[in-house]
N, C-alpha and C positions, 0 to 999 in steps of 0.2 A: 250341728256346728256350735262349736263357745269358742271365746277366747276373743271375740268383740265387743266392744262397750255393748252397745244394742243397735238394731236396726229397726224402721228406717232410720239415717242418721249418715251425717259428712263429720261425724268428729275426728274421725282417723282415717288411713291409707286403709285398718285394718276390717275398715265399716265396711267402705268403698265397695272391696274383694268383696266381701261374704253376701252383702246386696246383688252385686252384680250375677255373680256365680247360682246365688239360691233362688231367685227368681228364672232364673233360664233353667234351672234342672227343674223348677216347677211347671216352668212351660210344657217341657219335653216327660211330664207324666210323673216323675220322682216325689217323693214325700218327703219333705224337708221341715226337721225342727230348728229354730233358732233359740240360745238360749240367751238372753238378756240382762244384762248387769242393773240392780235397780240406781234408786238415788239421784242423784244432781247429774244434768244432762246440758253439755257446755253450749248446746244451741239456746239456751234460756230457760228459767227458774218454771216457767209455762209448760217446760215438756216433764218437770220431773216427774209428776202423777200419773202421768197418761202411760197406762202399758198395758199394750196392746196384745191382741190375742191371736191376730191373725194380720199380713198384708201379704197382698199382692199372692195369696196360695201359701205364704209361707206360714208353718205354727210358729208362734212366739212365745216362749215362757220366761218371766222375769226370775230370779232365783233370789235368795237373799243377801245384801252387800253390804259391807262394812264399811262404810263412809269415812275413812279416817286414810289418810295420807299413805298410801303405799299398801296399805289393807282393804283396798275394792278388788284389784284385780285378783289380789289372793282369793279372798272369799267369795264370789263370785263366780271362778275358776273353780273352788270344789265343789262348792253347790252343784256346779253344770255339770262337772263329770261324776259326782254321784248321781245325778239323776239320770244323767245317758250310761252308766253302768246298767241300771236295773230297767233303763225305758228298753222297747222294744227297735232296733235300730241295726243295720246290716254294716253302716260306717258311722264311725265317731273322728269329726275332722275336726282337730283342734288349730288353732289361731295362736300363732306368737308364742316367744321362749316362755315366759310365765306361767301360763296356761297349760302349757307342756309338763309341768310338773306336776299333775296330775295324770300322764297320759297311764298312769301303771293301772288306775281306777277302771276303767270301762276295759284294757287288757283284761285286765284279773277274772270278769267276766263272760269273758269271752267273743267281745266285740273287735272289729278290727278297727283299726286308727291308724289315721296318717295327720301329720303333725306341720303345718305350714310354716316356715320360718320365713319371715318379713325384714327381718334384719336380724342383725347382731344386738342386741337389747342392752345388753352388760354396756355397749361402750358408750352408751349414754349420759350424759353428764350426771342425770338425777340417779342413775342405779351405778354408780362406779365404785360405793363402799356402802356398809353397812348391814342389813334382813336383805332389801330388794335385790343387791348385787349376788348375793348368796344364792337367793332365790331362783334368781333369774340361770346364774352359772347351773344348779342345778337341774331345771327344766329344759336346759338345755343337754343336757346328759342323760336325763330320761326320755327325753325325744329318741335320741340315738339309743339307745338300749329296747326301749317297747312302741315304739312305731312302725310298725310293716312299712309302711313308703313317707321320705320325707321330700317336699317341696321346696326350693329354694327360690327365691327372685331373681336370684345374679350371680354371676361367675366366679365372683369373688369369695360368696358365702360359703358355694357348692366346694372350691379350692378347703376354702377353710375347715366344711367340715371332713375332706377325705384325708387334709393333711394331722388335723389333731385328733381325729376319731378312728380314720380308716375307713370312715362309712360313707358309700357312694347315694348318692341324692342325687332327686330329679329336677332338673330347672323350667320351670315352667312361669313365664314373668307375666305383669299384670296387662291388663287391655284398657282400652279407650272405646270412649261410644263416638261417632259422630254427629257434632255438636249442629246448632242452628245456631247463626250470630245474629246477636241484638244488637238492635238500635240502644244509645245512651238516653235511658229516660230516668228509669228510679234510682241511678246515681248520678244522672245531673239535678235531679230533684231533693237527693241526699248528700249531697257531697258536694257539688259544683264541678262535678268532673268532665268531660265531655269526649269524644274520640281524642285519639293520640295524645290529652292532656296530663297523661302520668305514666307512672314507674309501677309495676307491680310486683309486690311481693307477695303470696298467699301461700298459708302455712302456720301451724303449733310457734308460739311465739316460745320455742324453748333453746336452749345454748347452741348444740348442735345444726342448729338452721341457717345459723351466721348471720340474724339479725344484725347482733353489736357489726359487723364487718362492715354489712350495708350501708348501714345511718353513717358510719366515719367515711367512707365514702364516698358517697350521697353528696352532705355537707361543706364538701372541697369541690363540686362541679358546677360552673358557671349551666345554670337551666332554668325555664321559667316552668318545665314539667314537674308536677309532686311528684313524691315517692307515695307510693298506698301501701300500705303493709297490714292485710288482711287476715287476721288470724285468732284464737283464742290463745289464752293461757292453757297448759293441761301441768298442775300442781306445780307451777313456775311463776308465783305471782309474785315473788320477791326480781326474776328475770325479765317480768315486765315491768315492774316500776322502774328498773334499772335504765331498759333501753329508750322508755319511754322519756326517762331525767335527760339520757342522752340527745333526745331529739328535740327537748323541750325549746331551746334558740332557732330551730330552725322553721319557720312556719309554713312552710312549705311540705314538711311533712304529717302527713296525714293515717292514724288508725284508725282503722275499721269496727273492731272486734272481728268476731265472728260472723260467718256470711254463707250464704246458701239461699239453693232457689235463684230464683230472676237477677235478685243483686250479684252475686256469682256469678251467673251468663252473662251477663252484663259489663259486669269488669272482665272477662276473660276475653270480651268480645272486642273492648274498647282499647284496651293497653298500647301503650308507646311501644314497650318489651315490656318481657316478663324474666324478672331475676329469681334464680334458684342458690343462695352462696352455699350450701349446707358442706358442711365438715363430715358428716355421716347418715348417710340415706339406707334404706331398703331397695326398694323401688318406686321411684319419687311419683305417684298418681298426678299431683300437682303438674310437675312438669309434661308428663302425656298430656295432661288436657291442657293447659296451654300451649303446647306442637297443633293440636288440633284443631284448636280456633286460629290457627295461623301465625302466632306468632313468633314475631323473634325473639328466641332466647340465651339470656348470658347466663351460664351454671358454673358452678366449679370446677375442678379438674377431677374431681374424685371419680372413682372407675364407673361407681352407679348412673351418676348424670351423664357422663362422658358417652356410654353404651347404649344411653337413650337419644342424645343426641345426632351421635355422629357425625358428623360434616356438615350437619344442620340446624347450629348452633355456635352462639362465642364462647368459650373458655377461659379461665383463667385460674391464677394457682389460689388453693383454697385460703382462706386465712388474710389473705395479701391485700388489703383494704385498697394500697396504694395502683395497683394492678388492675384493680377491679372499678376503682376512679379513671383511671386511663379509659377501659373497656365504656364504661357508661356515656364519658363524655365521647367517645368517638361515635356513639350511635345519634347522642342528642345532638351532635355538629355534621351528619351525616346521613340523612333518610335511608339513601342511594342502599346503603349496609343495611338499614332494618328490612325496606322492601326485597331486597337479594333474599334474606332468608325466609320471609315470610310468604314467600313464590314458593319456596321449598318443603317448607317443616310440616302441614298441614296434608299434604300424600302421601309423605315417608310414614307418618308416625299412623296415618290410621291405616293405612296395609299392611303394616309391619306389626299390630298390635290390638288383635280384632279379639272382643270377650269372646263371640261362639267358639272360635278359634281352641281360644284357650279352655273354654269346658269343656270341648269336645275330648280334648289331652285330659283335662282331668277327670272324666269320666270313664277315660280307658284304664286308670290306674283304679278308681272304683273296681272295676269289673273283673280288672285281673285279680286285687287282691282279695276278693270274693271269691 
């Protein structure tokens, strides 16, 4: 597998998957290599060095990375699939449109590959012009061209690629573990937080997320709850000083940075709700695991959240700050609505979206196209 930062690691949705997925085919007897992007590693300056060779059954090979803004993933991506070109390997499963444009490398060899698409990349704030947009557009066209089987997360993806390519794809979305809820201890001892004392938002502090939406409406609800907005930057640091300037009169709001491990369980465990605003998802992991520790959540209307939700969740139109201040203040004026949903969302989402589940499906595409 490439086409992830590195594992282990919660820097993306697209870590998540590939952790998940390649320790359970480890379980079940499989030889799984992972390939690793080296350099700066957004859980702290502490992991850059560490690369590791082996967890949990999985091989890990770091490959060589160009550390420069829009030039990791590139280089990183051929490294990986020149070396699963010529490694010994029966699938070559590539991660995300970028990555993708190398699927023609381990082809050409005569490996089979299938090519997971996580989202729409291109409609990204950071890749909408430029190398990366370019990039990205075409990774996404050699997916469709030299991929034996491709993956989609969502209905809307799969639409997309039959209607602009004609090429029928398999939708196979992501899973959740079920979780164990903590007690509030190492963020009341970091934060001052305590049960039902905040808002959560957890997530890449980049455009797309709808940070900016939150904080404007946040800031117009009479509440004595913070908002927590839990997240890194990923090469959006001029979008965090941004939203940061935004929140800066309100002291009631609270970042995190980055978070994982215990602090993670912990706020996912503790939350008032958990707000998703995002303009454009994949398949939002975030939100799974906040359905699974029970809570209630308010997400946008976009088709991704909506299809994870279902009836088990608040909505509201993406964008609409004003809409979305309505939704917030009617939960913090109204327990009766959080507990409603949070009776619900914690059954639905973990029967409805179980990992073995889902490797079991991905494994029968292994096999067939072997």
């Amino acid at each position: 597998m490439f086409g992830q930062k590195r594992i282990p690691s919660r820097e993306g949705g697209v870590e998540i998957v590939v952790e998940e997925l390649c320790t359970r085919m480890v379980a079940q007897g499989h030889n799984v290599t992972c390939y690793n992007r080296g350099g700066h590693h957004v859980s702290g300056s502490e992991y850059d060095s560490k690369q590791l060779k082996e967890y949990k059954g999985i091989r890990l090979k770091t490959v060589p990375t160009i550390e420069k803004k829009g030039l990791a993933a590139v280089s990183s991506s051929f490294f990986a699939a020149l070396c699963c070109a010529f490694g010994k390997y029966d699938i070559v499963h590539i991660h995300a449109e970028g990555p993708a444009f190398f699927a023609w490398l381990p082809k050409l060899l005569g490996k089979k590959v299938i090519v997971t698409i996580h989202g729409l990349d291109w409609q990204r704030e950071k890749w909408k012009s430029g190398f990366g947009s370019k990039f990205i557009h075409q990774g996404e066209k050699n997916a469709v061209r030299y991929a034996d089987e491709i993956i989609v997360l969502s209905k809307g993806v799969q639409d997309y690629f039959e209607k602009t390519y004609g090429r029928k794809t398999l939708f196979i979305p992501n899973g959740v573990n079920r979780p164990k809820i903590q007690d509030a201890e190492l963020i009341t001892e970091k934060y001052g937080l305590e049960k039902d004392s905040y808002i959560l938002f957890l997530g890449r502090l980049v455009p797309e997320k709808g940070v900016r939406c939150l904080i404007k409406a946040y800031k117009h609800i009479d509440t004595d709850k913070k908002l927590v907005i839990a997240g890194g930057s990923s090469d959006t640091n001029e979008f965090e000083k941004e939203i940061k300037e935004l929140a800066r009169e309100d002291k009631r709001i609270l970042f995190t940075g980055f978070v994982q491990g215990q602090e993670l369980e912990e706020l996912y465990s503790n939350a008032y709700v958990y707000v998703l605003p995002s303009d454009l998802e994949g398949m939002p992991l975030s939100l799974l695991e906040a359905m699974s520790y029970g809570n209630c959540c308010i997400v946008s209307d976009i088709d991704e959240c909506v299809d994870v939700v279902a009836d088990n969740g608040i909505i509201f139109k993406k964008g609409d700050s004003d809409e979305l201040k309505q939704k917030l203040q009617l939960v913090c004026r109204n327990f009766s609505v959080v507990k409603k949903f949070r009776e619900c969302s914690s059954l639905y989402i973990n029967e409805k979206y179980d990992w073995n589940e889902i490797l079991n499906r991905t494994l029968l595409i292994y096999k067939k196209i072997i």
